[in-house]
SEBAMI-406894 format. One record per atom (N, C-alpha, C, CB): residue number from 0; residue in three letters; chain; atom name; x, y, z. Coordinates in nm, 2 decimals, always signed. Glycine has a CB too. Layout:
N
VOLUM   num   residuo   cadena   atomo     east    north       up
VOLUM   NUM       Ala        A      CA        X        Y        Z
...
//
This chain:
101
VOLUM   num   residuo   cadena   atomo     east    north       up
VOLUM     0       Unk        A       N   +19.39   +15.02   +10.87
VOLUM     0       Unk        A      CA   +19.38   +14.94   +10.75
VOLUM     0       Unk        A       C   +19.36   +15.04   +10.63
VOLUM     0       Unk        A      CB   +19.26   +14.84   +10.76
VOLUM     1       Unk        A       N   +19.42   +15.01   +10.54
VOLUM     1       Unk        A      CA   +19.44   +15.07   +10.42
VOLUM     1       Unk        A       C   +19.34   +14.99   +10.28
VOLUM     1       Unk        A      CB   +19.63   +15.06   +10.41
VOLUM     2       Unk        A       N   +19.22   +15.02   +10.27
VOLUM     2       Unk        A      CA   +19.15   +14.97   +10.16
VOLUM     2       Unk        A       C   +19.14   +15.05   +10.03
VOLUM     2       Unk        A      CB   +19.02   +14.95   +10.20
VOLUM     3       Unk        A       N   +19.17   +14.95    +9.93
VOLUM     3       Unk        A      CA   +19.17   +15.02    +9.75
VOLUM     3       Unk        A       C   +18.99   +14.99    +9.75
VOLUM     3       Unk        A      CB   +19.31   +14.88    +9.58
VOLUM     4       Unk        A       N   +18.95   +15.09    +9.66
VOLUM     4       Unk        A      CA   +18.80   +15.10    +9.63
VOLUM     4       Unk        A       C   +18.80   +15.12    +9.43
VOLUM     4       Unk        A      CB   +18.72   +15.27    +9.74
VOLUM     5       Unk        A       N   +18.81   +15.03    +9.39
VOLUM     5       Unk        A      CA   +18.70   +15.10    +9.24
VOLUM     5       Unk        A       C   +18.62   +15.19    +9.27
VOLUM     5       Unk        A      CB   +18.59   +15.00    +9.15
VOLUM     6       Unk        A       N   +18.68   +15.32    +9.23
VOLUM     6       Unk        A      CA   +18.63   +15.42    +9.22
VOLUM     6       Unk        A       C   +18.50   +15.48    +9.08
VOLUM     6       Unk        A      CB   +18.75   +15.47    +9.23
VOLUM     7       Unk        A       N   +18.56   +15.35    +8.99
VOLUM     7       Unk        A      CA   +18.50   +15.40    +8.87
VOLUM     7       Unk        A       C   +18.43   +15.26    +8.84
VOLUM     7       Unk        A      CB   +18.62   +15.47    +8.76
VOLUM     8       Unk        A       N   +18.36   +15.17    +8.96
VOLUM     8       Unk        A      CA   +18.27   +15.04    +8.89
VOLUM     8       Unk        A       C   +18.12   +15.08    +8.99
VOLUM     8       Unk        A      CB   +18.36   +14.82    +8.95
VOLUM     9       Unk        A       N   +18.02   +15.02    +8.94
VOLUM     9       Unk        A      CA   +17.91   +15.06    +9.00
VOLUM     9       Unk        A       C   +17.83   +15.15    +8.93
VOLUM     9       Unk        A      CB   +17.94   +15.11    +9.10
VOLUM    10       Unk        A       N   +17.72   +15.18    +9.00
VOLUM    10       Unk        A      CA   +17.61   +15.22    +8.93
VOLUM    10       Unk        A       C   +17.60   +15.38    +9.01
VOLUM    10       Unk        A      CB   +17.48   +15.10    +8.95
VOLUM    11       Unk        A       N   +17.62   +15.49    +8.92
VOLUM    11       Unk        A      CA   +17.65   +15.65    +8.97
VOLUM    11       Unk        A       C   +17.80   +15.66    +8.98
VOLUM    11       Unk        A      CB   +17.59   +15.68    +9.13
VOLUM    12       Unk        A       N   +17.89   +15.59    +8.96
VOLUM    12       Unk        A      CA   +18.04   +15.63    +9.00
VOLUM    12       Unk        A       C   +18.07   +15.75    +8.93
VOLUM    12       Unk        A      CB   +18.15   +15.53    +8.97
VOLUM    13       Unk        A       N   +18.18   +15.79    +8.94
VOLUM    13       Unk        A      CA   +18.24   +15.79    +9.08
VOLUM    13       Unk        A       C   +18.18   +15.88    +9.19
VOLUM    13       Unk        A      CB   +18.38   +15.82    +9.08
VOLUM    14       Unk        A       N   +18.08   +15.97    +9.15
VOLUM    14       Unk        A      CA   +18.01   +16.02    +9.30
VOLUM    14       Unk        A       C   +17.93   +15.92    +9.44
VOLUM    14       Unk        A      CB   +17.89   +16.11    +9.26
VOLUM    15       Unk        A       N   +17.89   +15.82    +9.39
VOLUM    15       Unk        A      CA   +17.89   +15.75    +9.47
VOLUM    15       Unk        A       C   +17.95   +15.71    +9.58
VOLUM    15       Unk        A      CB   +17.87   +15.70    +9.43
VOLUM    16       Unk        A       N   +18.03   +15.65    +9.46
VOLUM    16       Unk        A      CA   +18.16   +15.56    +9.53
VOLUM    16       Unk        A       C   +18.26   +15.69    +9.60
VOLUM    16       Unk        A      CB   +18.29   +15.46    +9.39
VOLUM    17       Unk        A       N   +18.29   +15.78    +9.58
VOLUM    17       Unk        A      CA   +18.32   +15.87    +9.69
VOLUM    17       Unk        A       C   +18.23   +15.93    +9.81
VOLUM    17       Unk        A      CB   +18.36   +15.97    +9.64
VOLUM    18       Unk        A       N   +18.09   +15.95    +9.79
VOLUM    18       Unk        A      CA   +18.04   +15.94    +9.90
VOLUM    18       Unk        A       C   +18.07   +15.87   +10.03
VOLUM    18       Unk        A      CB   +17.95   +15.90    +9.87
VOLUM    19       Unk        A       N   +18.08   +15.70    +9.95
VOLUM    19       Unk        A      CA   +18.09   +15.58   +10.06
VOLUM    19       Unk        A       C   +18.18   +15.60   +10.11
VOLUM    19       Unk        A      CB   +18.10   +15.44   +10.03
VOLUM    20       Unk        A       N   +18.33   +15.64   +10.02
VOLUM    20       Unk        A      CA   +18.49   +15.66   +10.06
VOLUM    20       Unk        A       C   +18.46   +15.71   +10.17
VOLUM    20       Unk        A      CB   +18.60   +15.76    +9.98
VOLUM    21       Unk        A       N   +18.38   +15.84   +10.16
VOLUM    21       Unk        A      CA   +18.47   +15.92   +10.29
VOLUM    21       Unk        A       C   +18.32   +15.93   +10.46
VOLUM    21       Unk        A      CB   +18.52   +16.17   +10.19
VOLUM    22       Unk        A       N   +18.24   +15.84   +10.40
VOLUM    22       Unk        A      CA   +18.17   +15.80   +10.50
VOLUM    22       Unk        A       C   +18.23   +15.65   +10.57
VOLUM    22       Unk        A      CB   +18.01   +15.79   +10.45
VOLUM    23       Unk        A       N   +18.28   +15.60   +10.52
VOLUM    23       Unk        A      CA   +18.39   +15.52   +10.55
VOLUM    23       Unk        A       C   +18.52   +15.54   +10.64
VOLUM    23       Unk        A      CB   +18.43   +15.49   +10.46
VOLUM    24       Unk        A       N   +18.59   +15.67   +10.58
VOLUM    24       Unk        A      CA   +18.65   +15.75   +10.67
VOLUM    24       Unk        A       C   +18.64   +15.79   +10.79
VOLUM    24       Unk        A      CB   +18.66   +15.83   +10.63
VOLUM    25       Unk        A       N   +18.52   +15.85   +10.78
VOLUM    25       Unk        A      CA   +18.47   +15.92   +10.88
VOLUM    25       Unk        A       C   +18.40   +15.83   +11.00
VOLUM    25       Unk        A      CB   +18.38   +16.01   +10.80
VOLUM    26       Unk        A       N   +18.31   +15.72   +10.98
VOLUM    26       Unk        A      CA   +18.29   +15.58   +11.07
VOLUM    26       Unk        A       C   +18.36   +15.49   +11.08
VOLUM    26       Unk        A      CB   +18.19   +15.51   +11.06
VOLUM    27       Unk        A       N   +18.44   +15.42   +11.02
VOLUM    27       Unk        A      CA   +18.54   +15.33   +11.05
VOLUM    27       Unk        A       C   +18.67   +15.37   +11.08
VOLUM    27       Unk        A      CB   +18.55   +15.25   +10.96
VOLUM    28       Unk        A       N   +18.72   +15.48   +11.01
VOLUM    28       Unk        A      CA   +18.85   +15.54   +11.07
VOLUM    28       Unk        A       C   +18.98   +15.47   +10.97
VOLUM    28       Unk        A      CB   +18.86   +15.49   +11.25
VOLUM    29       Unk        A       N   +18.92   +15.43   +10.86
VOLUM    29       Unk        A      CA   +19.02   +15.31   +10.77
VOLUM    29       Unk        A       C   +19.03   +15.44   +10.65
VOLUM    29       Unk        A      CB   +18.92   +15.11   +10.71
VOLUM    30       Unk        A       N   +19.18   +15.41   +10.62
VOLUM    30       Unk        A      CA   +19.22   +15.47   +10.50
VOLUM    30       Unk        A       C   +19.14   +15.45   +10.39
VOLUM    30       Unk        A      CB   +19.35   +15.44   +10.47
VOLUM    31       Unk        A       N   +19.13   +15.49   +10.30
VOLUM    31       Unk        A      CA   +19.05   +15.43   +10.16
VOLUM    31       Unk        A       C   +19.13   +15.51   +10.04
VOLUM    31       Unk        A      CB   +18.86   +15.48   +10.15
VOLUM    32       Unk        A       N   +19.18   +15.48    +9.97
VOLUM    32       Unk        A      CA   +19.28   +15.48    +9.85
VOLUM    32       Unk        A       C   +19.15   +15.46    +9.67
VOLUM    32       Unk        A      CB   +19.43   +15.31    +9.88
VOLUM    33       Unk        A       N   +19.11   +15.59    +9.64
VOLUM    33       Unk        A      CA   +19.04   +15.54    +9.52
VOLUM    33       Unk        A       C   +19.10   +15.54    +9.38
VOLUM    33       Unk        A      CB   +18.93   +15.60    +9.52
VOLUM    34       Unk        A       N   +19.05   +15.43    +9.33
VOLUM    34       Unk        A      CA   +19.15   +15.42    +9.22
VOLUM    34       Unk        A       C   +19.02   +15.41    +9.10
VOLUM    34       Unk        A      CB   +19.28   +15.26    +9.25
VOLUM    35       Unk        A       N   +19.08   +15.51    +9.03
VOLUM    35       Unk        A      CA   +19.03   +15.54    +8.91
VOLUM    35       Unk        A       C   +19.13   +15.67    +8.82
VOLUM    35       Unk        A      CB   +18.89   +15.59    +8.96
VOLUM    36       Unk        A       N   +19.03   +15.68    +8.72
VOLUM    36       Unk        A      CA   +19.07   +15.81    +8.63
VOLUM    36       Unk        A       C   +19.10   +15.93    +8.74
VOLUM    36       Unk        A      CB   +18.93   +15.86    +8.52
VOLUM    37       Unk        A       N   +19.25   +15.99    +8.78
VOLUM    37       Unk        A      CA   +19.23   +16.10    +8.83
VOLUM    37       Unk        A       C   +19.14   +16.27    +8.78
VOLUM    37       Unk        A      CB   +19.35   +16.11    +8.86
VOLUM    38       Unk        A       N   +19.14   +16.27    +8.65
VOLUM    38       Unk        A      CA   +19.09   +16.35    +8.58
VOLUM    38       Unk        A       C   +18.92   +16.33    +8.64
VOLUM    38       Unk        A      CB   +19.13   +16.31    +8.43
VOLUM    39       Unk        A       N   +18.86   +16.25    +8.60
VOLUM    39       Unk        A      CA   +18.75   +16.19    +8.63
VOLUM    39       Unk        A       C   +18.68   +16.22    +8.83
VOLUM    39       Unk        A      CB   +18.80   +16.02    +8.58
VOLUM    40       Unk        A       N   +18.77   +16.18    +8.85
VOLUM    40       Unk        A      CA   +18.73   +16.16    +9.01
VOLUM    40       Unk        A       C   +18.76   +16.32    +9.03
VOLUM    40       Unk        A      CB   +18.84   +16.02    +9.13
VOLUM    41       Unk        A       N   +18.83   +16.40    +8.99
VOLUM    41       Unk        A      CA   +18.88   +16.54    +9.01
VOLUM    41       Unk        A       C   +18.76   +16.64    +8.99
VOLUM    41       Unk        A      CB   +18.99   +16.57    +8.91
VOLUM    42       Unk        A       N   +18.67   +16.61    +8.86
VOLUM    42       Unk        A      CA   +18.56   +16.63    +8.81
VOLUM    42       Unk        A       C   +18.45   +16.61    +8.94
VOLUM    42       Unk        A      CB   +18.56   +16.53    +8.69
VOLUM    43       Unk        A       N   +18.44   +16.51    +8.94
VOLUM    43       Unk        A      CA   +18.33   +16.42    +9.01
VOLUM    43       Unk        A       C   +18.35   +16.49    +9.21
VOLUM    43       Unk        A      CB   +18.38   +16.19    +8.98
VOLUM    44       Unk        A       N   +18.49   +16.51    +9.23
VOLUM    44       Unk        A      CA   +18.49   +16.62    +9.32
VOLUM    44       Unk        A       C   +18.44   +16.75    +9.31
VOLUM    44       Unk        A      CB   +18.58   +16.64    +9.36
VOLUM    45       Unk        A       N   +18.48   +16.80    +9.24
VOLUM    45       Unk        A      CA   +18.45   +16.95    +9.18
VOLUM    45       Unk        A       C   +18.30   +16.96    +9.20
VOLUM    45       Unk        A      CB   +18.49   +16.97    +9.02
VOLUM    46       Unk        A       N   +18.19   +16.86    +9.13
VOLUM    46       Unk        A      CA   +18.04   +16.87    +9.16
VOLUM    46       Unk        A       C   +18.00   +16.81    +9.27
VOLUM    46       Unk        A      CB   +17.97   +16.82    +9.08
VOLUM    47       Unk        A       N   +18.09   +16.77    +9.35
VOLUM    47       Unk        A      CA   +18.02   +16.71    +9.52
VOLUM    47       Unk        A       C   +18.09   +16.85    +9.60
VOLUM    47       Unk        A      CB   +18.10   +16.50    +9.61
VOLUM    48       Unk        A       N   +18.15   +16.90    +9.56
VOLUM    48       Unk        A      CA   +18.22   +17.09    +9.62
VOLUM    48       Unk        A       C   +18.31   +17.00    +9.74
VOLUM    48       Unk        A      CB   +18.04   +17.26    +9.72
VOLUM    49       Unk        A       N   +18.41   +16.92    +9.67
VOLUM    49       Unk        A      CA   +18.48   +16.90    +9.77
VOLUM    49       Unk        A       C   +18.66   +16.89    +9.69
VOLUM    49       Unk        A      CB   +18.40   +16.77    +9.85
VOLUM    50       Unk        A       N   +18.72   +16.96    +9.80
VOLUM    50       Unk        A      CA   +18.88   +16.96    +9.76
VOLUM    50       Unk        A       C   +18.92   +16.86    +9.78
VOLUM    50       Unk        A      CB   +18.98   +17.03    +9.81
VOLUM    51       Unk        A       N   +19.05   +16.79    +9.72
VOLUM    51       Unk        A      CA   +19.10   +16.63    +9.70
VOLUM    51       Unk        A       C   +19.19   +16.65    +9.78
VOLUM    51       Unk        A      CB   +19.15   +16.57    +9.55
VOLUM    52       Unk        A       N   +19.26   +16.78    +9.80
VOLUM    52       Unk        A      CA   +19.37   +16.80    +9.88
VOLUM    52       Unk        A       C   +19.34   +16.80   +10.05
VOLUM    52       Unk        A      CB   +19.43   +16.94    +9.81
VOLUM    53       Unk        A       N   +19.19   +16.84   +10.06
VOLUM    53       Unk        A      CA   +19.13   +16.82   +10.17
VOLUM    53       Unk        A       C   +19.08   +16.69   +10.23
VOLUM    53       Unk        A      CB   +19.05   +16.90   +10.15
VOLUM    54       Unk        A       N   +19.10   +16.65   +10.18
VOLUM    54       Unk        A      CA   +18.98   +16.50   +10.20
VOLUM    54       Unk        A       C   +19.11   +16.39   +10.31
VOLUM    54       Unk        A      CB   +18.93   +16.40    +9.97
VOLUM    55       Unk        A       N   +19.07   +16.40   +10.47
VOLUM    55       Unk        A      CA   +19.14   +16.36   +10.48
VOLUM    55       Unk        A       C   +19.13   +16.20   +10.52
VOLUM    55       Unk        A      CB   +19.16   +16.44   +10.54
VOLUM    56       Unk        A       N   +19.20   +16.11   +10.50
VOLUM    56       Unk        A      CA   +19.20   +15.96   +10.47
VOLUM    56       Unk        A       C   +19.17   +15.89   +10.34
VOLUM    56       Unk        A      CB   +19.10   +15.91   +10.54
VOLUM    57       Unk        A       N   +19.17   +16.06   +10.23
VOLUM    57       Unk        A      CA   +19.13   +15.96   +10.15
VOLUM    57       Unk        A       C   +19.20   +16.00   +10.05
VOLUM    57       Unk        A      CB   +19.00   +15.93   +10.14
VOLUM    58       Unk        A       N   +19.29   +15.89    +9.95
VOLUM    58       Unk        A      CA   +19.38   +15.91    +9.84
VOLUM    58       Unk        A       C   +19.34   +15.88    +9.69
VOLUM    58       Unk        A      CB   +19.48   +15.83    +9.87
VOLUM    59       Unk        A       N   +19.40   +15.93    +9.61
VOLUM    59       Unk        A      CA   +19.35   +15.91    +9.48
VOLUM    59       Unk        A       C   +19.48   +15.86    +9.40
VOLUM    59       Unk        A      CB   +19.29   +16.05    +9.43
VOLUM    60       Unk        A       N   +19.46   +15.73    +9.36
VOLUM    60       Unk        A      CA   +19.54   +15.68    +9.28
VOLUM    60       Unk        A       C   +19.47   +15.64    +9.13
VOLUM    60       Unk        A      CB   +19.60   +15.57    +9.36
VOLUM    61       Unk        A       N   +19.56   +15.67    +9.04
VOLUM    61       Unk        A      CA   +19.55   +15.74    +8.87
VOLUM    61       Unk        A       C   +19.54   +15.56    +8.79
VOLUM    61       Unk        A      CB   +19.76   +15.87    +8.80
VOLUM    62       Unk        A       N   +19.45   +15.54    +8.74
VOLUM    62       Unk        A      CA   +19.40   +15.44    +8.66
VOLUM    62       Unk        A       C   +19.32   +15.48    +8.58
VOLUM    62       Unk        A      CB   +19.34   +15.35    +8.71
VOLUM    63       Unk        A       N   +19.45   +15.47    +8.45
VOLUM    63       Unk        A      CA   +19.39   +15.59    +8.33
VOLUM    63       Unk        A       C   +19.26   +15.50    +8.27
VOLUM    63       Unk        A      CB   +19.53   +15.64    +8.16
VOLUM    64       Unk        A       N   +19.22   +15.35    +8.25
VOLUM    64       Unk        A      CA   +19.13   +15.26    +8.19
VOLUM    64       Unk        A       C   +19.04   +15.24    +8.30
VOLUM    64       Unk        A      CB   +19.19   +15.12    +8.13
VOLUM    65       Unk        A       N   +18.89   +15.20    +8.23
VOLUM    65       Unk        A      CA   +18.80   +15.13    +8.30
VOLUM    65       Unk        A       C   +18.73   +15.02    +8.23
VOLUM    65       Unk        A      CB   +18.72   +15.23    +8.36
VOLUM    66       Unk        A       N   +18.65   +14.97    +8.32
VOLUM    66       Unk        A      CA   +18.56   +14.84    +8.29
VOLUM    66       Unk        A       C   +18.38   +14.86    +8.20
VOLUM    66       Unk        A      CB   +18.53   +14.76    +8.46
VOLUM    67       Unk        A       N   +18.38   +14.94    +8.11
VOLUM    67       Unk        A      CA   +18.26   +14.97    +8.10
VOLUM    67       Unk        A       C   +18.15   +14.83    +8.12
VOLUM    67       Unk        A      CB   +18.25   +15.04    +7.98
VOLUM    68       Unk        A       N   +18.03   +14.92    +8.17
VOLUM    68       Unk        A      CA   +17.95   +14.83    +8.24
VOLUM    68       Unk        A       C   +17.91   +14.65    +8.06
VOLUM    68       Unk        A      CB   +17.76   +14.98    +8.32
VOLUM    69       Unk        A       N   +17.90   +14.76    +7.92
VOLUM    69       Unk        A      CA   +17.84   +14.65    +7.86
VOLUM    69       Unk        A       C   +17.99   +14.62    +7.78
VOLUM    69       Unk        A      CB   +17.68   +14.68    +7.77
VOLUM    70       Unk        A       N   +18.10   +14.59    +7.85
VOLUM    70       Unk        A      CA   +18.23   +14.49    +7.82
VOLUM    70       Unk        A       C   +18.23   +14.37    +7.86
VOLUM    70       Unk        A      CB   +18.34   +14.52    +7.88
VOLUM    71       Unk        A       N   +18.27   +14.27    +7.78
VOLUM    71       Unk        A      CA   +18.25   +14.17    +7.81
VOLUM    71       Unk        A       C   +18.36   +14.15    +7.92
VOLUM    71       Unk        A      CB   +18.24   +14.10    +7.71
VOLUM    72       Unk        A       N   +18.39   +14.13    +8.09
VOLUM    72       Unk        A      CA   +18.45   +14.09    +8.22
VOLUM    72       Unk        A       C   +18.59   +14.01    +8.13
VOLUM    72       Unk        A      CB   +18.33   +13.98    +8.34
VOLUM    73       Unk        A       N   +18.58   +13.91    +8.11
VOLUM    73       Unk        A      CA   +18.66   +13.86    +8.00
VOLUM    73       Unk        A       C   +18.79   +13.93    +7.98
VOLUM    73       Unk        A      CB   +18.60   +13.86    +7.88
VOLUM    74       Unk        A       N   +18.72   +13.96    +7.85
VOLUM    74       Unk        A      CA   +18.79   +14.07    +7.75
VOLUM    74       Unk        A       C   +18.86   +14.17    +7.86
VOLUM    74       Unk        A      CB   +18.66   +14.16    +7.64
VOLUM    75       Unk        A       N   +18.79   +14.26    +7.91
VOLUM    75       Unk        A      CA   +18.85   +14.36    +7.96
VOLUM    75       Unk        A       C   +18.96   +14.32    +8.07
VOLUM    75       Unk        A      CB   +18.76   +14.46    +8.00
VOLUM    76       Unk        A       N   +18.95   +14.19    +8.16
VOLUM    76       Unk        A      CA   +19.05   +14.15    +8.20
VOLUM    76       Unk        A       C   +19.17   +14.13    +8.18
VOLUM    76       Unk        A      CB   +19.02   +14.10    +8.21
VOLUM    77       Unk        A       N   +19.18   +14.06    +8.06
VOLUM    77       Unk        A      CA   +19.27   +14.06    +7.96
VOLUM    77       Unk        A       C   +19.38   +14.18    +7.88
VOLUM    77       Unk        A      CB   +19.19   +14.00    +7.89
VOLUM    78       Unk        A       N   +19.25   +14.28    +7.82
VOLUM    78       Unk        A      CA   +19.31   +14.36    +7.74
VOLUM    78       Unk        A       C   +19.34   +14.51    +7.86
VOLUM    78       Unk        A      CB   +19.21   +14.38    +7.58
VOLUM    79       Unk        A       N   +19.24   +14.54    +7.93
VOLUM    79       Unk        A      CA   +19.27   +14.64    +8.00
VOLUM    79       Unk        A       C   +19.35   +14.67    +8.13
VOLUM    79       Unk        A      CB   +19.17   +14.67    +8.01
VOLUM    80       Unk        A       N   +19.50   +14.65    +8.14
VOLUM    80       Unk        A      CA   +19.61   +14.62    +8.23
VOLUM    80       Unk        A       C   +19.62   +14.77    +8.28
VOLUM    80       Unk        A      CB   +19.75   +14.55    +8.16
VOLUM    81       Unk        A       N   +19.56   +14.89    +8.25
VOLUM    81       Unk        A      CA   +19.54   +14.99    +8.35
VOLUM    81       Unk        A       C   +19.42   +15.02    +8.40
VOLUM    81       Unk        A      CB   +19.58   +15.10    +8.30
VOLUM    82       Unk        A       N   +19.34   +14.92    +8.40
VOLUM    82       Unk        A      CA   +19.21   +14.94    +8.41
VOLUM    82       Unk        A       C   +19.23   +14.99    +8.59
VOLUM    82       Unk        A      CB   +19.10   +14.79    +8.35
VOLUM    83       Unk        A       N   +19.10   +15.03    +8.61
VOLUM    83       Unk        A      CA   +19.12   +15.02    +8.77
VOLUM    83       Unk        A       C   +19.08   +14.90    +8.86
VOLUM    83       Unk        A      CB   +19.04   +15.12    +8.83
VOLUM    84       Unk        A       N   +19.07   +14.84    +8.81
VOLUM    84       Unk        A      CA   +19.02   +14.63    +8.84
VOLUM    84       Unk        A       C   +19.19   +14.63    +8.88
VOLUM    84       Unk        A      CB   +18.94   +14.48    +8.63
VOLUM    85       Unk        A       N   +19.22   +14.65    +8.77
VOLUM    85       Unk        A      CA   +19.35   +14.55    +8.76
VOLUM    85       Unk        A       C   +19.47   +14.63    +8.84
VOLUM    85       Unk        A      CB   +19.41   +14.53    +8.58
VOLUM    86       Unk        A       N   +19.47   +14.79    +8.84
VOLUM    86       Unk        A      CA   +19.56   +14.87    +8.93
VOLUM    86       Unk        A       C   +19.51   +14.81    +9.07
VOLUM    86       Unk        A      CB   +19.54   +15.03    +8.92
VOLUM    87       Unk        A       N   +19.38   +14.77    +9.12
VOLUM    87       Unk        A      CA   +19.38   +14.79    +9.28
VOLUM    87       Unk        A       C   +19.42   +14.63    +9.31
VOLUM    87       Unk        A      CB   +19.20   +14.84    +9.36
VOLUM    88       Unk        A       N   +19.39   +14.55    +9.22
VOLUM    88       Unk        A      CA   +19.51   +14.42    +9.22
VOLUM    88       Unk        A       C   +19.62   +14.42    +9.25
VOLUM    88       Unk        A      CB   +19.54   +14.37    +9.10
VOLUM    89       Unk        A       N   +19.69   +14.53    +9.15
VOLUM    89       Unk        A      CA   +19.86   +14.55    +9.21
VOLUM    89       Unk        A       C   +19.91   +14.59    +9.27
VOLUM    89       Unk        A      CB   +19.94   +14.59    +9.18
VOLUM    90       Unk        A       N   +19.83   +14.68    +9.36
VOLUM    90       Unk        A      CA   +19.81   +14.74    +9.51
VOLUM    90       Unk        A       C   +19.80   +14.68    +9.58
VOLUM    90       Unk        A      CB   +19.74   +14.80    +9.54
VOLUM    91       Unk        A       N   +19.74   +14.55    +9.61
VOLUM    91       Unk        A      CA   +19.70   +14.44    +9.72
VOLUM    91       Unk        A       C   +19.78   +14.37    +9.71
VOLUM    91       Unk        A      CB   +19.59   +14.38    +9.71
VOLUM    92       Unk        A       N   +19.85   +14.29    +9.56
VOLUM    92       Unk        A      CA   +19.95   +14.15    +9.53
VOLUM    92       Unk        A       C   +20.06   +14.28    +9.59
VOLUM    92       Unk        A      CB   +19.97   +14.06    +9.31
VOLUM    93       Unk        A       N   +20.10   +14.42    +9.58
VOLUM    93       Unk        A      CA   +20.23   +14.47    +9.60
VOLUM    93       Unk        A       C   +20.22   +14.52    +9.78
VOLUM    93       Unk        A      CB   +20.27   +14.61    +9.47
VOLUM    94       Unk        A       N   +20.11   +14.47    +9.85
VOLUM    94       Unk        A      CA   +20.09   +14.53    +9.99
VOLUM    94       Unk        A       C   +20.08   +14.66    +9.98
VOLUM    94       Unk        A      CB   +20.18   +14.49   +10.08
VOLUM    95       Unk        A       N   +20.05   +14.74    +9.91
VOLUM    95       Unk        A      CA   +20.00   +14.90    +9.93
VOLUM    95       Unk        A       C   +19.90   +14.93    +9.99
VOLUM    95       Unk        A      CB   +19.98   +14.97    +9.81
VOLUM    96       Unk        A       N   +19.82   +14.79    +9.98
VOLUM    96       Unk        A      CA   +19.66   +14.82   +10.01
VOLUM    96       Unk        A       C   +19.65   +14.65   +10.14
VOLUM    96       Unk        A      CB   +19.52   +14.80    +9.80
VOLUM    97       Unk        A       N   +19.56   +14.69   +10.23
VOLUM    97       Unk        A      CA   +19.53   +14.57   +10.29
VOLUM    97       Unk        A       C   +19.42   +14.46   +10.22
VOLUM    97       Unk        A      CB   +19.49   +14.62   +10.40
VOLUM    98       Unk        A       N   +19.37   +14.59   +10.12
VOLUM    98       Unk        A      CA   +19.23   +14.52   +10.06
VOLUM    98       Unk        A       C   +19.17   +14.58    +9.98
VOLUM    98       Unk        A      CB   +19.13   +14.50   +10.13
VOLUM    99       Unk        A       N   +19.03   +14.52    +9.86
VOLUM    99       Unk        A      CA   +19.04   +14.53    +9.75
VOLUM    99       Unk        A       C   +18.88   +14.60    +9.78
VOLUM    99       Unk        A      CB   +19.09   +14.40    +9.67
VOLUM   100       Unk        A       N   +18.77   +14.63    +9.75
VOLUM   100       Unk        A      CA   +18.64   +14.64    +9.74
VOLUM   100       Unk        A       C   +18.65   +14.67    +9.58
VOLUM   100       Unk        A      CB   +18.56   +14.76    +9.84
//
C-alpha cells in the first residue's frame, strides 16, 4: 500500500512527520510518499542526518504551498491549490496513492 502523508501539517513538521514516515516503513512495510515543500523536507533531512536518496520506501513529492496552522481551513482550501492538503488529494482522486493521512 502506497500512503500520501502531509508532510508539512502538525505540530514539529516536517521532522516529525518524517520520523513517523520512516517508522512506518520500517514496521508496516507500506510505501509512504511525503508531500510537502521539497526544499523544506530536504532541510528538515539534512538536520535528522539523513539522505533522501537513501531513505528506502520513502518518496518525496514537491508541494510548493502549505496550510499555516492560524489560516483560516476555509480560505486556504479554496485559495491554496498547491498546498499539500490539496496535492495528496490529487494523488488519491488520480490513484497514485492508496491513501491520504
Amino acid at each position: 500500500m502506497k500512503i500520501a502523508l502531509d508532510a508539512m501539517g502538525g505540530d514539529y513538521a516536517p521532522e516529525e512527520v518524517i520520523k513517523g514516515a520512516l517508522l512506518a516503513v520500517k514496521n508496516l512495510g507500506e510505501e509512504i510518499v511525503l508531500v510537502g515543500n521539497e526544499i523544506i523536507i530536504g532541510e528538515a533531512l539534512d538536520r535528522l542526518g539523513l539522505e533522501k536518496d537513501k531513505m528506502k520506501g520513502v518518496l518525496i513529492h514537491h508541494a510548493p504551498e502549505s496550510v499555516g496552522m492560524g489560516e483560516s481551513p476555509v480560505d486556504a482550501i479554496r485559495k491554496k491549490k498547491k498546498s499539500s492538503i490539496w496535492e495528496s488529494i490529487r494523488l488519491l482522486k488520480e490513484k497514485k496513492v492508496d491513501a491520504f493521512v
